[in-house]
Biopython code that builds the backbone (N, CA, C, O; Angstrom):
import numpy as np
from Bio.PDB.StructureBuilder import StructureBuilder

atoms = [
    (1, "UNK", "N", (-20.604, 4.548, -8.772)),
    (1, "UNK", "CA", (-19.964, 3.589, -7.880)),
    (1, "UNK", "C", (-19.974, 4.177, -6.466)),
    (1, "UNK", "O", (-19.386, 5.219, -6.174)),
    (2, "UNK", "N", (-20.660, 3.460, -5.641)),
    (2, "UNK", "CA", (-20.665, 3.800, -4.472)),
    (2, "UNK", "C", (-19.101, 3.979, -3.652)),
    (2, "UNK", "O", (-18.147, 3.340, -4.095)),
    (3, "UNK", "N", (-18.901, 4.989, -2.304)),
    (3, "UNK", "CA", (-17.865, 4.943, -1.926)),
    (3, "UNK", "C", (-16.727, 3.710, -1.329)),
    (3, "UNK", "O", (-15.507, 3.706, -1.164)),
    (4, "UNK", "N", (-17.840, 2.686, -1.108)),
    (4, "UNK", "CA", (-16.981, 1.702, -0.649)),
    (4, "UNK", "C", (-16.699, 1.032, -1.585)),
    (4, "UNK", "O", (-15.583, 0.526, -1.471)),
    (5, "UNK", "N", (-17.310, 0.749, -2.642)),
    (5, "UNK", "CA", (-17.136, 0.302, -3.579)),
    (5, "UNK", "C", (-15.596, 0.489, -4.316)),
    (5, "UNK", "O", (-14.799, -0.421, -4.545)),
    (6, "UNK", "N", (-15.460, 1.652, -4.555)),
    (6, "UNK", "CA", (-14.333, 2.689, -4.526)),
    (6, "UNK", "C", (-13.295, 2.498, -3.723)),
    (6, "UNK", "O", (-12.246, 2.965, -4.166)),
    (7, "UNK", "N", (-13.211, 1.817, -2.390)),
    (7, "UNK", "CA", (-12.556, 1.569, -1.478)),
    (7, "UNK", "C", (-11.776, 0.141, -2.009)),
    (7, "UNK", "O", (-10.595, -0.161, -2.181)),
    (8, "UNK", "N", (-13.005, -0.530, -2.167)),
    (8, "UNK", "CA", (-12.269, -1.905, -2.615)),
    (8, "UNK", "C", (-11.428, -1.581, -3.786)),
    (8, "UNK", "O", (-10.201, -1.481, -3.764)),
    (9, "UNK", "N", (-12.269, -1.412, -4.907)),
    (9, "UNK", "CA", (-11.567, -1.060, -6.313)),
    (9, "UNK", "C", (-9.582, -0.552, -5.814)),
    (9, "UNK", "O", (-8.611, -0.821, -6.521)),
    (10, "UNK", "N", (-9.543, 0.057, -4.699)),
    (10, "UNK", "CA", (-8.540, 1.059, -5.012)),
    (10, "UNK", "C", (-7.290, -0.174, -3.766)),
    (10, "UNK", "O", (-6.063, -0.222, -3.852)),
    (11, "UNK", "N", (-7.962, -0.783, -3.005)),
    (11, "UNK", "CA", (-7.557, -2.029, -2.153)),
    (11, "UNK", "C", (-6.878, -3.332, -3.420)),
    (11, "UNK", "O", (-5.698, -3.678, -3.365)),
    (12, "UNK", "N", (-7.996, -3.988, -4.627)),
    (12, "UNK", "CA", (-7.353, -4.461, -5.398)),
    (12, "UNK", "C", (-6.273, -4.103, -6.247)),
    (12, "UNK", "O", (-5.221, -4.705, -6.464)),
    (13, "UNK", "N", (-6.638, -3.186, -6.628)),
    (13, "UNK", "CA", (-5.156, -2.551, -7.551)),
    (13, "UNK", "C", (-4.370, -1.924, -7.101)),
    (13, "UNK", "O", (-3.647, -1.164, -7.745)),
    (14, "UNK", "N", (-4.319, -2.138, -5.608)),
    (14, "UNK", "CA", (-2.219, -1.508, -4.925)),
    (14, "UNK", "C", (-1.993, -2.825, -4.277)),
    (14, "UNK", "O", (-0.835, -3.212, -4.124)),
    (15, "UNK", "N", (-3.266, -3.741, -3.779)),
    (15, "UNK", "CA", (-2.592, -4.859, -2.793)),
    (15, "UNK", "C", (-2.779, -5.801, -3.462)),
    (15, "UNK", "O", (-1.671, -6.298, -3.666)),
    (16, "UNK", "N", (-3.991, -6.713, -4.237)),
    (16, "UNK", "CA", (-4.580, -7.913, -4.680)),
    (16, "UNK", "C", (-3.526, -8.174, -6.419)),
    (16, "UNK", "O", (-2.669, -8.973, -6.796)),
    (17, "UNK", "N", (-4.214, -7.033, -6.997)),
    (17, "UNK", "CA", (-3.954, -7.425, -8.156)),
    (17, "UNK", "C", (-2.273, -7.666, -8.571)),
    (17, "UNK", "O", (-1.909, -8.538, -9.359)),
    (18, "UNK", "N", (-1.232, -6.591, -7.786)),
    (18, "UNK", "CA", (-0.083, -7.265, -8.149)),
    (18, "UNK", "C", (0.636, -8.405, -7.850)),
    (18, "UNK", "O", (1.712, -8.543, -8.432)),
    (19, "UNK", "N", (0.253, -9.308, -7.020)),
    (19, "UNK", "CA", (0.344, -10.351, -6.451)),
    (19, "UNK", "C", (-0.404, -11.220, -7.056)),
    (19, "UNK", "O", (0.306, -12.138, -7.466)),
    (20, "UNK", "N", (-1.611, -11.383, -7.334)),
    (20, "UNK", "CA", (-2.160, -12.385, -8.635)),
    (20, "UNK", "C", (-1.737, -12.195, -9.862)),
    (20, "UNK", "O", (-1.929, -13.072, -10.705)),
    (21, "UNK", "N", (-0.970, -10.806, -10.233)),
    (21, "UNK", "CA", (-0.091, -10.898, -11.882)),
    (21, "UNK", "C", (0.847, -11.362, -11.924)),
    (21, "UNK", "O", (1.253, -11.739, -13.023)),
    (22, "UNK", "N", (1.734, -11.579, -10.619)),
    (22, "UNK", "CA", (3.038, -12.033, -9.949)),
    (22, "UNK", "C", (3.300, -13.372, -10.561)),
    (22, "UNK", "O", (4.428, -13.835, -10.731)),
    (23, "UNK", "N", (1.791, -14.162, -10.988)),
    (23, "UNK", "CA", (1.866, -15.278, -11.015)),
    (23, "UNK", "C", (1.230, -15.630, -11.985)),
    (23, "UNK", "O", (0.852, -16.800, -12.058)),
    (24, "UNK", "N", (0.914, -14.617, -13.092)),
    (24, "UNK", "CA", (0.562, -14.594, -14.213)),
    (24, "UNK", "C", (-1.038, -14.943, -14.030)),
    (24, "UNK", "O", (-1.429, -15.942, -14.634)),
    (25, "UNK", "N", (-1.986, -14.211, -13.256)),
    (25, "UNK", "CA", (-3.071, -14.454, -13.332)),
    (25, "UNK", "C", (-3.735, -12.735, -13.180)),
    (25, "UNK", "O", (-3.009, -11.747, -13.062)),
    (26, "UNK", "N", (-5.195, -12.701, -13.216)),
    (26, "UNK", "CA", (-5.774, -11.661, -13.062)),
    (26, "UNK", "C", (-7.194, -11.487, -11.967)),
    (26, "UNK", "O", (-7.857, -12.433, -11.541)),
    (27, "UNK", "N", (-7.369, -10.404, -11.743)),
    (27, "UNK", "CA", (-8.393, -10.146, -10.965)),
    (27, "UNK", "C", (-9.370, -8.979, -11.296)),
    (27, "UNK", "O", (-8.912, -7.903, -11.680)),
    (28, "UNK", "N", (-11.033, -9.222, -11.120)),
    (28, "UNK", "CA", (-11.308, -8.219, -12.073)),
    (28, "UNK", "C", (-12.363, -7.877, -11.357)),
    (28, "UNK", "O", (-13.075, -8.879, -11.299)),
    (29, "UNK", "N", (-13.132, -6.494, -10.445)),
    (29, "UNK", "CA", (-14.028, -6.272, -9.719)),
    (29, "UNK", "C", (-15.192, -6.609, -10.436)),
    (29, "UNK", "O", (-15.174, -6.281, -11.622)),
    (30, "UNK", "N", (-16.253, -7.211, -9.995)),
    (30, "UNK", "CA", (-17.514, -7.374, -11.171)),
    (30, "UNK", "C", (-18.861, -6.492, -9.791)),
    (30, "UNK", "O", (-19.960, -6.299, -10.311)),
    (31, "UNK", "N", (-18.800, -6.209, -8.846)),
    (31, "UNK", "CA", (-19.999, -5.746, -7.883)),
    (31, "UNK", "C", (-19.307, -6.017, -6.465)),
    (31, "UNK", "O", (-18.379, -6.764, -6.155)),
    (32, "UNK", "N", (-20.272, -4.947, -5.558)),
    (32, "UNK", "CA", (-20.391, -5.532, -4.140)),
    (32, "UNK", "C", (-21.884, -4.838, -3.555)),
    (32, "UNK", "O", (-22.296, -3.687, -3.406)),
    (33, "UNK", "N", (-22.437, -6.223, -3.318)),
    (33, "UNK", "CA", (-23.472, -5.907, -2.590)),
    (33, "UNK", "C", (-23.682, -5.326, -1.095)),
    (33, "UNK", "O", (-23.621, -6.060, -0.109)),
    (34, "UNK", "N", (-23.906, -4.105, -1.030)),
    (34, "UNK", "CA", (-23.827, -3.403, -0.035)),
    (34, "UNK", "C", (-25.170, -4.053, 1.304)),
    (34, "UNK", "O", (-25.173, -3.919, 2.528)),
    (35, "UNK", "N", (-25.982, -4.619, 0.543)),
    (35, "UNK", "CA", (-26.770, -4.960, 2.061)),
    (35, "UNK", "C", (-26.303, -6.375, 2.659)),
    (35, "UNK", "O", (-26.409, -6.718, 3.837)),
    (36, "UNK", "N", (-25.846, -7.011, 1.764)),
    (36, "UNK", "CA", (-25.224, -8.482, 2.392)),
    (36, "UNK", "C", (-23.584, -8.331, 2.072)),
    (36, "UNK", "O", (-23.184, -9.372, 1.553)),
    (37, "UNK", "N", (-22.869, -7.663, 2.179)),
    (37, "UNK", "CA", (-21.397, -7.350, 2.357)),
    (37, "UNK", "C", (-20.921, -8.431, 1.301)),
    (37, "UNK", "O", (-19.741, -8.708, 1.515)),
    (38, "UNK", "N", (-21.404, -9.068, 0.327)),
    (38, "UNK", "CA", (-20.521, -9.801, -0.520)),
    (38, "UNK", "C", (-20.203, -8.685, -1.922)),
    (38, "UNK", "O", (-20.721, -7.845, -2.658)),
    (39, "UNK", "N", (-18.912, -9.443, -1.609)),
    (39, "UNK", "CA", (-17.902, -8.822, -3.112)),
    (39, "UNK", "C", (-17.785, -10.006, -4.110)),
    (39, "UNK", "O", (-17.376, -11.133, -3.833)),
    (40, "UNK", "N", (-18.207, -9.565, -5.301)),
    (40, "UNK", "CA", (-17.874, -10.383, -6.518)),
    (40, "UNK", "C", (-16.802, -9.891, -7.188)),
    (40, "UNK", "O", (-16.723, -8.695, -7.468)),
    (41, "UNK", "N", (-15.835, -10.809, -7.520)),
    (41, "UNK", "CA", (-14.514, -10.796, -8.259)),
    (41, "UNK", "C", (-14.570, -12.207, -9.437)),
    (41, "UNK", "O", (-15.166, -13.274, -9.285)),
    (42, "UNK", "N", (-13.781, -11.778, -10.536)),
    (42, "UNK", "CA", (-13.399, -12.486, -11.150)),
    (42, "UNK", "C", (-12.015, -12.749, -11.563)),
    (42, "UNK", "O", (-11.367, -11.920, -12.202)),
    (43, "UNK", "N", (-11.456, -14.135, -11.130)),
    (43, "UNK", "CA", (-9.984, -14.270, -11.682)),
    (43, "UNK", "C", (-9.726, -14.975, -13.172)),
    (43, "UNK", "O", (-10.368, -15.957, -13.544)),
    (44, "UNK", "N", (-9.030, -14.539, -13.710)),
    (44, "UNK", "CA", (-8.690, -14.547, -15.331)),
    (44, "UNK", "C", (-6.741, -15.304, -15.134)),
    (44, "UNK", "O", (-6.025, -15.664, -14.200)),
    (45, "UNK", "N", (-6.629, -15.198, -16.698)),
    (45, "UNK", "CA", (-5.494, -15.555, -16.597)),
    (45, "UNK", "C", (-5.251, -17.343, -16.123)),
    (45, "UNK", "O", (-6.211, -18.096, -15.963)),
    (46, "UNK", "N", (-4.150, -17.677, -15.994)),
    (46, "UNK", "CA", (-3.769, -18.536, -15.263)),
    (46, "UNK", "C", (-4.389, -19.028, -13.636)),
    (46, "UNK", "O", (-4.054, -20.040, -13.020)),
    (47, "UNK", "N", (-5.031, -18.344, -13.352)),
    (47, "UNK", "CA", (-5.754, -18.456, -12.177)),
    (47, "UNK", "C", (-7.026, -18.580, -12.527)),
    (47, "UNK", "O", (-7.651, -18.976, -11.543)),
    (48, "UNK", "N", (-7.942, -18.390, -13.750)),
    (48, "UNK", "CA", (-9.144, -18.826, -14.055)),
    (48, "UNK", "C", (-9.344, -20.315, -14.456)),
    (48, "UNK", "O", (-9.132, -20.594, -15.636)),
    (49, "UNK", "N", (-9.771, -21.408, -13.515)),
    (49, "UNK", "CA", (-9.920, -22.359, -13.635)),
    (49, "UNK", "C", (-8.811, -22.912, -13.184)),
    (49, "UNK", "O", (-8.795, -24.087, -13.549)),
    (50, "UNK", "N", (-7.625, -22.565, -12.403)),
    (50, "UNK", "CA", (-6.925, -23.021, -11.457)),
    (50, "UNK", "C", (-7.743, -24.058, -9.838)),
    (50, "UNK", "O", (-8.840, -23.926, -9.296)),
    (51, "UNK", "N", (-6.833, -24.801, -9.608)),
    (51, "UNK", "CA", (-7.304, -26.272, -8.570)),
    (51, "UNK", "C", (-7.591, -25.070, -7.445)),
    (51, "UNK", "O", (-8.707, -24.915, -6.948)),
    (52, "UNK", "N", (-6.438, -24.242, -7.109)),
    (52, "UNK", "CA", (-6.288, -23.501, -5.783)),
    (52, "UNK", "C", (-6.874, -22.185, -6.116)),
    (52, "UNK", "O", (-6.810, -21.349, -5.215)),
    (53, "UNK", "N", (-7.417, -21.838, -7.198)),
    (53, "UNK", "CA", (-8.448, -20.532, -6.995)),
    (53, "UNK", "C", (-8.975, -20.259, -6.081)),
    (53, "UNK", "O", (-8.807, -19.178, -5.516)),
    (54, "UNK", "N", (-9.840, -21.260, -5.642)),
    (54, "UNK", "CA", (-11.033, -21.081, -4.333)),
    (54, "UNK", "C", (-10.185, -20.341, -3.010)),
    (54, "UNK", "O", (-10.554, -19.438, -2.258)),
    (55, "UNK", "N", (-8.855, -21.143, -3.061)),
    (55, "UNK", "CA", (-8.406, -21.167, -1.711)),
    (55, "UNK", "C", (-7.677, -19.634, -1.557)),
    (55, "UNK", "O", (-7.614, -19.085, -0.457)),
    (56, "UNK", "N", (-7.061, -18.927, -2.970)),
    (56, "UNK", "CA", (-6.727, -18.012, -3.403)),
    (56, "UNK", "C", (-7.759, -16.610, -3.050)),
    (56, "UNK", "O", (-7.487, -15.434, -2.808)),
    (57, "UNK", "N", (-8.765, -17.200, -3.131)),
    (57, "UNK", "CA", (-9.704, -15.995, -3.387)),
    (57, "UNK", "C", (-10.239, -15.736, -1.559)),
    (57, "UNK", "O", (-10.394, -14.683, -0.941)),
    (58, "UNK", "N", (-10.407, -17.161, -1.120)),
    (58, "UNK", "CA", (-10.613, -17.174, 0.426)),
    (58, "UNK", "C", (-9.505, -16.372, 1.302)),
    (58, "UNK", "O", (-9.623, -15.309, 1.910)),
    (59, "UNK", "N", (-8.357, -17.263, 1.158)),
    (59, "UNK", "CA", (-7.212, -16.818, 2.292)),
    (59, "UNK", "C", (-6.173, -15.908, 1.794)),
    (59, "UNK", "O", (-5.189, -15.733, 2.512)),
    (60, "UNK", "N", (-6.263, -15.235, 0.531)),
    (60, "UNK", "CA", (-5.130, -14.065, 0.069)),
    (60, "UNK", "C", (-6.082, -12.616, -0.200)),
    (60, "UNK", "O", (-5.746, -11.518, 0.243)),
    (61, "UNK", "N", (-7.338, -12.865, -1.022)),
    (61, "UNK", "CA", (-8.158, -11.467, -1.742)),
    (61, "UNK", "C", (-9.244, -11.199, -0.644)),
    (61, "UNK", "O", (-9.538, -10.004, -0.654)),
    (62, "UNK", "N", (-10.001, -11.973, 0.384)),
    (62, "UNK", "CA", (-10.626, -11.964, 1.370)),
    (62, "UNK", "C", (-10.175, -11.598, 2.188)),
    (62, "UNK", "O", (-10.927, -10.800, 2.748)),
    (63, "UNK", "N", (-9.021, -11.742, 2.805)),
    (63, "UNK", "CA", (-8.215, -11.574, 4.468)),
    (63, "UNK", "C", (-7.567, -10.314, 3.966)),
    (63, "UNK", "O", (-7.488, -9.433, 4.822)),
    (64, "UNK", "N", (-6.915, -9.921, 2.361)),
    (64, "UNK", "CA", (-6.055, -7.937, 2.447)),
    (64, "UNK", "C", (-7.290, -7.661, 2.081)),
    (64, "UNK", "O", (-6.966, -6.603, 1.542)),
    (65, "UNK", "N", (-8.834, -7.720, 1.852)),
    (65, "UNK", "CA", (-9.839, -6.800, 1.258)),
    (65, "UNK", "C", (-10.276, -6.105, 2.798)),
    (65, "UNK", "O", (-10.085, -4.938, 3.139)),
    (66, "UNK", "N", (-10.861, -7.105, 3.532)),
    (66, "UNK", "CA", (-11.387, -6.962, 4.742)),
    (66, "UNK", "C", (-10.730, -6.189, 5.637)),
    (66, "UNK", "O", (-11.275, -5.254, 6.224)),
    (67, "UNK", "N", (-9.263, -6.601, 5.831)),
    (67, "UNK", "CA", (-8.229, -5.355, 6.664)),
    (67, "UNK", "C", (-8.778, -3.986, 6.279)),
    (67, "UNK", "O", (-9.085, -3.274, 7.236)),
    (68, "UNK", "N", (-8.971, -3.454, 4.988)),
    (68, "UNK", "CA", (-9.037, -2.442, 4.725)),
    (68, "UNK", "C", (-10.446, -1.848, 4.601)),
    (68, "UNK", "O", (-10.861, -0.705, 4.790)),
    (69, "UNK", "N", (-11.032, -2.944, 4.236)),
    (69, "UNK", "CA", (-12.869, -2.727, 3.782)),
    (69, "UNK", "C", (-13.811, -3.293, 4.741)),
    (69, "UNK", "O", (-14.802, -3.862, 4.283)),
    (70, "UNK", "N", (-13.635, -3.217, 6.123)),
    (70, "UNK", "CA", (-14.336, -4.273, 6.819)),
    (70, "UNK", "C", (-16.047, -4.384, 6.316)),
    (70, "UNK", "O", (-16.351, -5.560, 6.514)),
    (71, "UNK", "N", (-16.759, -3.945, 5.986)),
    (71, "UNK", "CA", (-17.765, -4.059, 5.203)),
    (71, "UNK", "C", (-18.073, -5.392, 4.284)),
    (71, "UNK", "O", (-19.101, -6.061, 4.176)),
    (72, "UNK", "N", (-16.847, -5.506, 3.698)),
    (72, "UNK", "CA", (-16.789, -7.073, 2.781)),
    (72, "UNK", "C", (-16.673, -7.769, 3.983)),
    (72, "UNK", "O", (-15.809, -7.630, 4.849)),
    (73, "UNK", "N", (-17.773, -8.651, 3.952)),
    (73, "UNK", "CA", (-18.265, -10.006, 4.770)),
    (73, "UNK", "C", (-17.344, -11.314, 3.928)),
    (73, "UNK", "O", (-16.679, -12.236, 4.400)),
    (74, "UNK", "N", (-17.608, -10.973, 2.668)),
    (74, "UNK", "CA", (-17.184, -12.550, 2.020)),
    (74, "UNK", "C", (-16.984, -12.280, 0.443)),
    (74, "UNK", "O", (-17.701, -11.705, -0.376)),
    (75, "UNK", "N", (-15.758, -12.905, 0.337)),
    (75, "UNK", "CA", (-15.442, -12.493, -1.217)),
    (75, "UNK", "C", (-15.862, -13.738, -2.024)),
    (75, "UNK", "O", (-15.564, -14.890, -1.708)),
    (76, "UNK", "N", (-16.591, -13.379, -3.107)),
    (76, "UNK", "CA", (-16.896, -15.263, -3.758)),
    (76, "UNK", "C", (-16.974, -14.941, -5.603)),
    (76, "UNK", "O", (-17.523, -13.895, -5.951)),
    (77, "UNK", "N", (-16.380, -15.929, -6.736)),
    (77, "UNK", "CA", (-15.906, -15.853, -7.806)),
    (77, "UNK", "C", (-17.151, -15.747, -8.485)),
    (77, "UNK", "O", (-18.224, -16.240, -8.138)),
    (78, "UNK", "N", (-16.919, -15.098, -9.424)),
    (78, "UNK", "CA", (-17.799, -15.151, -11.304)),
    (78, "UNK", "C", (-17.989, -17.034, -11.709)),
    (78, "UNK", "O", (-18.489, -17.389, -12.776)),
]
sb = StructureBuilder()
sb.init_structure("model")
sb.init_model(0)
sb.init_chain("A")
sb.init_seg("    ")
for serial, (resi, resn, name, xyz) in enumerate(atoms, 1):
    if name == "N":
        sb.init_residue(resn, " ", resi, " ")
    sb.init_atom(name, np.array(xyz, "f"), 0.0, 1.0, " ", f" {name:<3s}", serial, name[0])
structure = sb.get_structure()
């Protein structure tokens, strides 16, 4: 696993993931492509196949990834 990679991983599980369990859902790193800055995530739980996923994954797991990872261009689902 590359270092940024590592970066994110460690960004979801102190900031993302307790806040999507908060609400009985999950989040699960699946890749990030390092030459086009996209991160793949998958949400589980109560949030897999939720109406407001999309908007979840845009304006809550996109906007705390990027603060920390500016590298992630764009976060987009499994």
């Amino acid at each position: 696993m590359s270092d940024v990679s590592e970066k994110i991983v460690k960004v979801i599980d102190a900031d993302v993931r307790p806040v999507i369990e908060s609400h009985g859902g999950g989040i699960e790193f699946l890749g990030f492509d390092e030459t086009n800055g996209i991160l793949k995530v998958e949400l589980t739980g109560v949030c897999n196949g939720c109406p407001g996923a999309a908007a979840t994954v845009r304006n809550m797991v996109e906007g705390v990834i990027q603060k920390s990872v500016p590298e992630v261009r764009e976060v987009v689902r499994a």
